[in-house]
N, C-alpha and C positions, 0 to 999 in steps of 0.2 A: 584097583578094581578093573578087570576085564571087561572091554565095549559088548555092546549084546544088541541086535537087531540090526535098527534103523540105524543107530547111532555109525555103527561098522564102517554102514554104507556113505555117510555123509563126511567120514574121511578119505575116503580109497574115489570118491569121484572124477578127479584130474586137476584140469586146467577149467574156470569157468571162462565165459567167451568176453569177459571185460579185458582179464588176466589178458588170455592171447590179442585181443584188437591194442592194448598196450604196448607188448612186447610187438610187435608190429609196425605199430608207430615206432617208436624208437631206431627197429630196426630200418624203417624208411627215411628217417630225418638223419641216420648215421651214412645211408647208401648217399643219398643227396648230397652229403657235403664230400666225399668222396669224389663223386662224378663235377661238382662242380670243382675240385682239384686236378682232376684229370684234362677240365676244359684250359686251365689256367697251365699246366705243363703243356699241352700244345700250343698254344700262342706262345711260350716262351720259348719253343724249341724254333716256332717259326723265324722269333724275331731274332734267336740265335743264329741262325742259317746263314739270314741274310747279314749280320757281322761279319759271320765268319767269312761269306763272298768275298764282303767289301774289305778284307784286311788280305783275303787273297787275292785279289787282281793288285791292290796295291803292291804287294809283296814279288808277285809278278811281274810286272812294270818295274819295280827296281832291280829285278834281277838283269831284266834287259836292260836296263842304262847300265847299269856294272858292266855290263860285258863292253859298252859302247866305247869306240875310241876317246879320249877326251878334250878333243876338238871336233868331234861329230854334233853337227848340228843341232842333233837331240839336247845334247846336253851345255848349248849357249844359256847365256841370259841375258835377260834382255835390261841391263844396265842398273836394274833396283834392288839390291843386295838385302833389302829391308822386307820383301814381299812373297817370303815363305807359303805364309798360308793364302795367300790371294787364291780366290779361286773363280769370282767376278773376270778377272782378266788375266787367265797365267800366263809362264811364259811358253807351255805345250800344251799338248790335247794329247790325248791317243781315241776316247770314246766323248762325244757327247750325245747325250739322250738328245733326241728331238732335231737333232740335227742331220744334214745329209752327207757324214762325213768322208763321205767317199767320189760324191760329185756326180752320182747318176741317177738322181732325180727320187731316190727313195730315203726314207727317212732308217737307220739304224738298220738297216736288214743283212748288208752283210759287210764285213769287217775280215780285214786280215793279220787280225793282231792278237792270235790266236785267242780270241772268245770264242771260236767257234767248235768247243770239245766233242758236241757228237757225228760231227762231220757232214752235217746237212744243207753247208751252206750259207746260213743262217743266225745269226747274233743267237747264242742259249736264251732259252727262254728265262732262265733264271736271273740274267744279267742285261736285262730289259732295262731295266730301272738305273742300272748304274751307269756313271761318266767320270772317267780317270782323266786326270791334269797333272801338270809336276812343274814345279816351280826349282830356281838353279839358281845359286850365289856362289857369284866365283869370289876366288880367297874368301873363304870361309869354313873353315876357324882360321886357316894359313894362308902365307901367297905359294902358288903354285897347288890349291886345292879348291875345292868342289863342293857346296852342300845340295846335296839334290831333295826335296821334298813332295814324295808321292801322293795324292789323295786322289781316294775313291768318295765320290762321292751319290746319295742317293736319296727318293725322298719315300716317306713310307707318312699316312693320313697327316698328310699337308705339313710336315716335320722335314726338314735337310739333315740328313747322319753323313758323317764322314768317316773316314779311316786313312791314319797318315802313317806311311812309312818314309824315314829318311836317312839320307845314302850318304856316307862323303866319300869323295875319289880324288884319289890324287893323280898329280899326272904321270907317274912313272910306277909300273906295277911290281909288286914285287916278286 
């Protein structure tokens, strides 16, 4: 039986506005959890960043003792074959946070141990927070060998993260 009149009209009307305030929610509470996914990928891209620094200066740092003589001072130790990870008291420095390690009355501001990539002078500001150490056990694994162990280390909301690279060298290259 074919619609006639009114009736016509009461299906061809659309969307009523409960319909749409619905479809609205939904689509709000779908945006939401999106944007708070996008909050959670930048904090984790931040906290990747700074890994990735800390396993790059460390990486850094051992490329320069590789290249070092193997009686170059860098590369002594200081008698405890046992004290890899120490990092309270190693047997080097190259950076410490908070410190004046350069002896001119300022705290980390300029270093020549090439942190300095944009050429300003100035420790990057990215590598503010980090302080690289490396610890040396001589005969280790062998005699006439080397274990060198690099740590970057850094502190992010009141947390210590490290990152260790470790080197062995022998004394005769090939």
């Amino acid at each position: 039986m074919p619609l006639e009149g009114n009736d016509m009209a009461m299906n061809d009307r659309g969307f009523s506005l409960i319909e749409v305030m619905v479809a609205l929610a939904i689509l709000a509470i779908g945006l939401l959890g999106l944007l708070n996914l996008s909050f959670y990928a930048i904090r984790a891209n931040k906290q990747n960043k700074e890994i990735v620094w800390g396993r790059l200066l460390a990486e850094q740092t051992a490329q320069d003792l590789q290249l070092a003589d193997y009686d170059d001072a860098l590369l002594q130790d200081d008698g405890d074959t046992t004290d890899l990870d120490d990092i309270s008291n190693p047997d080097h420095s190259s950076v410490l946070v908070g410190n004046d390690d350069d002896g001119d009355g300022r705290t980390d501001e300029e270093l020549a141990d090439g942190l300095d990539n944009d050429g300003d002078g100035l420790v990057d500001e990215d590598l503010r927070n980090y302080s690289i150490v490396w610890n040396v056990a001589d005969d280790v694994p062998a005699a006439q060998m080397k274990t060198i162990r690099v740590i970057t280390i850094w502190t992010k909301n009141n947390y210590r993260h490290t990152s260790k690279v470790d080197l062995v060298r022998g004394r005769y290259r090939w």
